[in-house]
C-alpha positions, 0 to 999 in steps of 0.5 A: 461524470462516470470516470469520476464516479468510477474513481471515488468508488474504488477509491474509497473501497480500498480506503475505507473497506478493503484496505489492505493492511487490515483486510489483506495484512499487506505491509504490517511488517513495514507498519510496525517499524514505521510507528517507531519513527513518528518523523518518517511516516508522512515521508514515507507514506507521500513516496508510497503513494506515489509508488502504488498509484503508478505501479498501478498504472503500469499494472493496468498497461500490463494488463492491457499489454498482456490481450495481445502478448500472452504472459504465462501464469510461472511469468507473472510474479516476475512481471510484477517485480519488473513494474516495480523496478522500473517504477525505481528506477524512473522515480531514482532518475527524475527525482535524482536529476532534478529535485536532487537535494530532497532526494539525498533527504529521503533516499533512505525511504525510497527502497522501503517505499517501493519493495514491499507488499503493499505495492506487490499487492496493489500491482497484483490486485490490480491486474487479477480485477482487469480494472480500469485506467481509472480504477487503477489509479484509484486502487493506487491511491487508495491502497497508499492513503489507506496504508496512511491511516492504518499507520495512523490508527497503529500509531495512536493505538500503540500511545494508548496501550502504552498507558495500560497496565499490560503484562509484560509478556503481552507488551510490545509485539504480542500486544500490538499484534492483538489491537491490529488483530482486532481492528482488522476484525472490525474492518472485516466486519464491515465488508463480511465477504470480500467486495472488490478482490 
């Protein structure tokens, strides 16, 4: 019970409170390309999900991993880059070898999936906080499935600012680059100082 609660805490913090497009900016780059394509976001949010939650995973092992053989601070970026690879890597075999015909379908996502700053942000949150194995793989869900619903709520915001009468100089990114700004205010709003990292 207190694996479970220890879960849908940190789950629901990053989700709903720290989550990391809004309170962070981890991945608006990555945000704004993907509203442009309605027809990749499910895809592209279910490969990052399963990105973040195991570099998570791998974060937390290499945390363990880093009590016993000491990684100096200058090492540490590169350790990250390292779990992301391997996580590739690994997900590029078994999703090649044995699901091959969905992975010729959604390779072009993959890349984009795994390097960028949203999963660099939940490896390195999660080795700074010394989380637990459980509460890592909750920061890893909750990091992808918050990135789903800030796309979400980026995607039907851009629909409505469409329908505005903006000036020109204000449409497109200078006018997204404002709503993002203000839903990120109100989502800091609800957490006033950071609460988990």
């Amino acid at each position: 019970m207190t694996l479970l609660l220890e879960f849908t805490n940190t789950f629901l913090l990053v989700l709903l409170f720290e989550n990391t497009l809004f309170a962070r900016a981890l991945g608006i780059g990555r945000l704004i390309r993907l509203i442009e394509h309605p027809a990749t976001i499910l895809p592209f949010c279910g490969i990052l999900t399963g990105m973040t939650t195991v570099s998570s995973l791998l974060a937390w092992a290499l945390t363990a991993l880093n009590q016993w053989f000491p990684i100096p601070s200058f090492g540490k970026p590169l350790a990250f880059v390292g779990v992301m690879l391997v996580v590739y890597a690994l997900t590029c075999v078994v999703w090649g070898s044995f699901f091959k015909s969905s992975y010729n379908t959604y390779r072009p996502l993959l890349s984009p999936a795994m390097f960028n700053c949203t999963v660099l942000g939940s490896i390195y949150i999660g080795t700074r906080e010394n989380l637990s194995a459980v509460s890592a793989l909750g920061l890893g869900l909750g990091t992808a499935l918050g990135f789903l619903l800030a796309v979400i709520i980026m995607y039907y915001g851009q629909k409505q600012l469409k329908k505005l009468d903006i000036p020109e100089s204000f449409r497109g990114l200078p006018s997204e680059m404002i709503y993002i700004g203000i839903i990120s205010l109100a989502i800091y709003g609800f957490i006033g100082s950071s609460i988990l990292f």
